[in-house]
N, C-alpha and C positions, 0 to 999 in steps of 0.2 A: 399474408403479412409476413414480413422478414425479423425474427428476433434479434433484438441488441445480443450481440456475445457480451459473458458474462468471464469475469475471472476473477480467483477465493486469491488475496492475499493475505496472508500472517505474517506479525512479527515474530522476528527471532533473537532481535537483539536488541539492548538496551539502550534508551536516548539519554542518560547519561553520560557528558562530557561530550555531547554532542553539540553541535553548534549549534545556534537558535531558529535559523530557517531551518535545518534538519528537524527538528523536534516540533515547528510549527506544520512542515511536512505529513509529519506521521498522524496530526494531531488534524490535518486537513482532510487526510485518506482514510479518519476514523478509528484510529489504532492509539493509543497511548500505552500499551503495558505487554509486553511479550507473551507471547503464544495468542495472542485475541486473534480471531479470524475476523473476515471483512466481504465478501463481494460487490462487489462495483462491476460497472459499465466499461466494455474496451472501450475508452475513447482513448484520443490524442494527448487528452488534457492528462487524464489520468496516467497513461504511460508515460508523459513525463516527470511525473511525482513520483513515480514508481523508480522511474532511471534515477534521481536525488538520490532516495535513499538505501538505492539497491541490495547495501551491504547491510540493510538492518532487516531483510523481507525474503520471505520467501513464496513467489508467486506459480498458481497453478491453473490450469481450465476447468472453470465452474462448471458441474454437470447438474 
């Protein structure tokens, strides 16, 4: 069987003064309040929610 690749993202910065799909964004990907980590699934879906709010995340390769 082939495993889903995985990948840890954390916020880094604040959805504060951010725009409302931004902050719906973060709040889709699981994250609401900086430093919370997350693991998710690579999909398509989710790298595009990641490309939104890229300047508020910092993404790495779940081990």
């Amino acid at each position: 069987m082939s495993e889903q690749k995985t990948i840890k993202v954390t916020q880094i910065g604040s959805p504060i003064s951010r725009r409302y799909d931004q902050r719906q964004t973060l709040v889709g990907l699981g994250l609401n309040k900086r430093h919370r980590s997350k693991v998710l699934k690579d999909t398509p879906e989710v790298r595009g929610m990641i490309n939104k709010v890229q300047h508020l995340l910092r993404v790495e390769d779940a081990k």
